[in-house]
C-alpha positions in Angstrom: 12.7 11.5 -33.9 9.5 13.1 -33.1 8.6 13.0 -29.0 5.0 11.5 -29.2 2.8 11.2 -25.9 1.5 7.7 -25.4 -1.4 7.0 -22.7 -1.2 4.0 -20.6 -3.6 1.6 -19.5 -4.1 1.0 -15.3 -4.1 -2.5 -13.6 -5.4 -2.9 -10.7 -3.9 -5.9 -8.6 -5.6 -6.5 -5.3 -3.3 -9.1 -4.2 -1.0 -6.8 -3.6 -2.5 -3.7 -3.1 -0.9 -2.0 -6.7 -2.2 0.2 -9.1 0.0 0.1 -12.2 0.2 1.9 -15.0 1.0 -0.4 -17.9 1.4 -0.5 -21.7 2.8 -3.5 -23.8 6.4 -3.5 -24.9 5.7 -3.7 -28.8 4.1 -0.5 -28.8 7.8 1.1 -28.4 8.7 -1.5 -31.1 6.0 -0.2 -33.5 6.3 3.9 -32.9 10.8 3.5 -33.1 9.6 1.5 -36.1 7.8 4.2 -37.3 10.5 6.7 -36.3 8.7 8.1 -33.2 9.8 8.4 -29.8 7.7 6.5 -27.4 7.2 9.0 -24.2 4.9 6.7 -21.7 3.0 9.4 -19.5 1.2 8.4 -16.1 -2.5 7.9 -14.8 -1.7 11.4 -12.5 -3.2 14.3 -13.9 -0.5 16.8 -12.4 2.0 14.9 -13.7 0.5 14.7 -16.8 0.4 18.1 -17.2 3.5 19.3 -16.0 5.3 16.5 -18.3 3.6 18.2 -21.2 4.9 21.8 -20.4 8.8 20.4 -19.5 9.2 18.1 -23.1 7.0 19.8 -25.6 6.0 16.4 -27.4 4.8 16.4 -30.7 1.7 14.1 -30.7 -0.5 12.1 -28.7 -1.4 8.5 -29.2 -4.3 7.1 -26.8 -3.8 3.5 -26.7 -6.1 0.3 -26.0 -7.5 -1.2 -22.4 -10.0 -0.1 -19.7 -13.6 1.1 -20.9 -14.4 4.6 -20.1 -15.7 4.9 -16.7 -19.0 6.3 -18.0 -19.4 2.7 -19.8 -18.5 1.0 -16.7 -14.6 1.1 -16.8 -12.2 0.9 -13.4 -9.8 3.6 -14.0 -11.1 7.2 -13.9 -7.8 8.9 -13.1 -6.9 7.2 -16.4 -9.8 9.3 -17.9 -9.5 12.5 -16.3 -5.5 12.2 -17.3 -6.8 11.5 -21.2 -9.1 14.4 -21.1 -6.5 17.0 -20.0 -3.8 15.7 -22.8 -6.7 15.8 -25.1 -7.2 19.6 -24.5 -4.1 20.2 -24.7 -2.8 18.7 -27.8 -6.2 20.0 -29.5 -5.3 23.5 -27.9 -2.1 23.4 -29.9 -3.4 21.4 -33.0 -1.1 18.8 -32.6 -2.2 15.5 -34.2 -4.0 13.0 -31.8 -4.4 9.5 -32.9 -6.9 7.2 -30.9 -6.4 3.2 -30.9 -9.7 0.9 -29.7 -9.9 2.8 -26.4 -8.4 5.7 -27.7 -11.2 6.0 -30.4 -13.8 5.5 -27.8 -12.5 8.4 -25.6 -12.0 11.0 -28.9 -15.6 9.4 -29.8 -17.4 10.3 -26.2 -15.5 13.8 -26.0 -17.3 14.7 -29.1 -20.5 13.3 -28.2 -20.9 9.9 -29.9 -22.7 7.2 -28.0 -21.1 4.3 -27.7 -23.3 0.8 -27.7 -22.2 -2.8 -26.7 -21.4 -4.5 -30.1 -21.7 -8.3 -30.6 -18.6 -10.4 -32.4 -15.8 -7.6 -32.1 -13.6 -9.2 -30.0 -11.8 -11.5 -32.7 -8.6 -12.0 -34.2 -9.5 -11.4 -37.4 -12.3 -8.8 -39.1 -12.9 -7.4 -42.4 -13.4 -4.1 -43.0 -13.5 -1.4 -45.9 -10.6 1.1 -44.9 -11.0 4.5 -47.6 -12.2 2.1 -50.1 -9.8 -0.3 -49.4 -10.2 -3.9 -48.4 -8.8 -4.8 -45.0 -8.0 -7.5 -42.3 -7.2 -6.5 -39.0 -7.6 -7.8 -35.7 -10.7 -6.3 -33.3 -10.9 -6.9 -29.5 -13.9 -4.2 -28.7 -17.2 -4.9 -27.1 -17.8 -1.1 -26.9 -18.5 0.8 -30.2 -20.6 3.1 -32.5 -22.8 2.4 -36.0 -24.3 5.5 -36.5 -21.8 8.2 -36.5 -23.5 11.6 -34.6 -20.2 13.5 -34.9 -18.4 15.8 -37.0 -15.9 13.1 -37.8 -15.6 11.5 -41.1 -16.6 7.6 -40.9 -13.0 5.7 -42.6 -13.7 2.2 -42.2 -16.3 0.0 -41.1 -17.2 -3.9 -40.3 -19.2 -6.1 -42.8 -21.9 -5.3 -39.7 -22.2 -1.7 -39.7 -19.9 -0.9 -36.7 -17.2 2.3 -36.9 -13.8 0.9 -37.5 -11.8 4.3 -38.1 -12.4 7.9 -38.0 -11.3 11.2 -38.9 -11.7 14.9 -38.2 -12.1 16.9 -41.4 -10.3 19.9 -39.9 -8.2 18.9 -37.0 -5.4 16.5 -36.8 -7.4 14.0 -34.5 -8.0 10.7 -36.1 -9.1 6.9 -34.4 -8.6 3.4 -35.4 -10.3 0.4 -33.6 -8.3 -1.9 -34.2 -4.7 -3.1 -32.8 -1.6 -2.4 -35.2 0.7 -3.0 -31.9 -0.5 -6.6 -31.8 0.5 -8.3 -34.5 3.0 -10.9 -34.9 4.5 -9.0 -37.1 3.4 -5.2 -37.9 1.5 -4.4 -40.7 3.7 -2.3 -43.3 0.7 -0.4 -44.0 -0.5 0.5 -40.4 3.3 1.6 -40.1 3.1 3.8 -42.9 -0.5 5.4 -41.7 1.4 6.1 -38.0 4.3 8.0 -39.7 2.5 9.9 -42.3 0.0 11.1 -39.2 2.6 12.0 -36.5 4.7 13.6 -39.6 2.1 15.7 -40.6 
């Protein structure tokens, strides 16, 4: 199994003076599913780093939770750590895959604005996916409708807002939607997470 990188969302609990890194179990579920090997790295950017140098992984998924703290977010150790993994991994041209949050931070690195969007947190939206029809969950209030990147536009909402994206050159690709959070996973979403970590 491939080693792939997977970013962590921070919790901050007051109560008892804790910042956590955290990340729902069914994403391990869904990469071993996919035949990937879930490596959870931590909000600390030395760490970070050195853990990249010591395991040589093979991708990089950005997952889901906390905004960017340019949008308003609470974690900007989390976004400092996701902008040195993203150098990296482009450094090396290994495949980078963005999910909700994840799209937003591969979105602001190359310069898309990102606008509050109405109706995107839901458990169900349609979208066109490459000219396919789609049903997949949305829980977003941050997002784009006029792409100002290099990127190629994959899917989109009924309403005009960017649902996945590509990079025509580079192996750097986002989805806004959550394949870890369904019931059970989508055979198809599996398929698109192997094919792009197996590259």
């Amino acid at each position: 199994m491939k080693p792939i990188f997977v970013t962590q969302r921070v919790d901050v609990l007051e109560d008892r003076n804790e910042t956590r890194d955290s990340l729902d179990q069914k994403w391990s579920s869904l990469l071993m599913a996919c035949e990937l090997l879930p490596i959870m790295v931590p909000n600390n950017f030395e760490a970070a780093q050195a853990l990249y140098h010591a395991i040589t992984p093979s991708g990089l998924l950005l997952t889901g939770g906390n905004s960017l703290a340019s949008y308003g977010g609470d974690a900007p150790m989390r976004d400092k750590t996701e902008a040195l993994l993203l150098n990296l991994f482009m450094a090396d041209r290994k495949p980078i895959l963005g999910v909700c949050r994840g799209m937003q931070v591969i979105q602001d690195r190359f310069g898309q604005k990102l606008v509050h969007v109405e109706g995107h947190v839901a458990q169900t939206i349609e979208i066109e996916f490459k000219k396919m029809h789609r049903t997949v969950n949305s829980y977003h209030e941050l997002g784009a409708r006029r792409n100002t990147t290099e990127f190629l536009v994959d899917a989109k909402s009924g309403d005009g807002v960017i649902k996945a994206i590509s990079h025509p050159s580079a192996p750097i690709a986002g989805v806004m939607w959550h394949p870890e959070r369904e019931t059970k996973f989508c055979e198809y979403d599996i398929k698109l997470i192997r094919e792009f970590f197996n590259q």
